[in-house]
C-alpha positions as CSV (number, residue, x, y, z in Angstrom):
1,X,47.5,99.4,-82.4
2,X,44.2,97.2,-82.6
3,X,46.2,94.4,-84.1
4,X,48.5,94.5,-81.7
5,X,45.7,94.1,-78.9
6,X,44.3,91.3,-81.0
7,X,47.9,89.6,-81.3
8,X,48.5,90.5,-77.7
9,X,44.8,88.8,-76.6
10,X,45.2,85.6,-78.7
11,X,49.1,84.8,-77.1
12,X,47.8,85.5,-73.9
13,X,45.3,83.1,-74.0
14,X,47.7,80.6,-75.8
15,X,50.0,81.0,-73.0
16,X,47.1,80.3,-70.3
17,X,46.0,77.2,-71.9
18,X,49.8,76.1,-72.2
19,X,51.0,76.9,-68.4
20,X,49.5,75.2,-65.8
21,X,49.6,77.0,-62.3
22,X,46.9,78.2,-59.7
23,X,47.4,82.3,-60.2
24,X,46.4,82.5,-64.1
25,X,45.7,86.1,-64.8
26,X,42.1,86.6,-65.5
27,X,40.0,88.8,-67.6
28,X,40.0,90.6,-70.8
29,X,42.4,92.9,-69.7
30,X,45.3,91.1,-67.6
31,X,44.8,88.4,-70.5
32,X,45.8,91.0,-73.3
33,X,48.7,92.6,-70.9
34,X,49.9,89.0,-70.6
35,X,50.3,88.7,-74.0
36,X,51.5,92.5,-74.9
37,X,53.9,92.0,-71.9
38,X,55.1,88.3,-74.1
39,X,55.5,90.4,-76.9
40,X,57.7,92.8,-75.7
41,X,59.9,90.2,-73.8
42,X,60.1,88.6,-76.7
43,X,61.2,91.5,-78.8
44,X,63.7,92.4,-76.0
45,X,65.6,89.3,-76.1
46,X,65.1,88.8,-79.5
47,X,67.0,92.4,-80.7
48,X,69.3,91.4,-77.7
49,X,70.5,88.0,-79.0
50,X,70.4,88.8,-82.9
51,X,67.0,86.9,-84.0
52,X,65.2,90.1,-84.9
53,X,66.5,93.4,-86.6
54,X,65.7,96.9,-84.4
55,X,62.8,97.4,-86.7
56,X,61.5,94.4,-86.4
57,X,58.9,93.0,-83.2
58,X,58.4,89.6,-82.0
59,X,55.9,87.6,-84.0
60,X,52.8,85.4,-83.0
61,X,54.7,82.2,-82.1
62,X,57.5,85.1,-80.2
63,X,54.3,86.8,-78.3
64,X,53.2,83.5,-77.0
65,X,56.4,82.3,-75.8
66,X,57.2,85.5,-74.0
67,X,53.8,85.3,-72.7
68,X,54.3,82.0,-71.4
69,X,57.7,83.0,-70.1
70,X,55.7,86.3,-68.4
71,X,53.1,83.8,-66.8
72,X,55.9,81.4,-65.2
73,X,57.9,84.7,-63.6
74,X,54.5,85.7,-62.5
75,X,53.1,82.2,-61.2
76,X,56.6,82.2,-59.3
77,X,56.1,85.4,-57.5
78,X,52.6,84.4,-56.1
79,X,54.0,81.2,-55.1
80,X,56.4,82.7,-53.2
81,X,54.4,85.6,-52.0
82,X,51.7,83.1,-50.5
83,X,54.1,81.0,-48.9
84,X,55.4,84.2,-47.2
85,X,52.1,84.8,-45.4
C-alpha cells in the first residue's frame, strides 16, 4: 500500500511538471490522488484494450500518463466552470 502512495506521489508530480494549465492540484495529498487517480485510469483502459492482464496494474510510465490524462479532464472542468461564473 506504501509503495503505491510513493508510485502514486512521484506520477503525480511528473504529470504536474508535464501539463501546463492554471488549476494544478496542490499539496501532498491532491498530488498523490492525482497520481493514484492516473494509475487506476491507466489500469482501466489498460485491462480494457488488452495491454495489461486482470492481475496486472498500470506501471510507473502507465501512472503518469493517466495522471496526466486525469489533470487535462480536470484543468478542463475548471476552465469551464470559471467561464460559467
Amino acid at each position: 500500500m506504501l509503495w503505491i502512495i510513493l508510485i502514486g506521489f512521484v506520477a503525480g508530480i511528473v504529470a504536474r511538471l508535464v501539463s501546463a494549465g492554471p488549476n494544478k492540484p496542490t499539496g501532498f495529498l491532491l498530488t498523490t490522488a492525482l497520481g493514484i487517480a492516473g494509475a487506476f485510469f491507466a489500469t482501466f483502459v489498460g485491462q480494457a484494450v488488452g495491454w495489461y492482464r486482470a492481475d496486472q496494474g498500470a506501471g510507473f510510465i502507465g501512472a503518469t500518463v493517466g495522471a496526466v490524462v486525469v489533470l487535462f479532464v480536470w484543468n478542463r472542468i475548471a476552465a469551464s466552470r470559471s467561464r460559467v461564473t
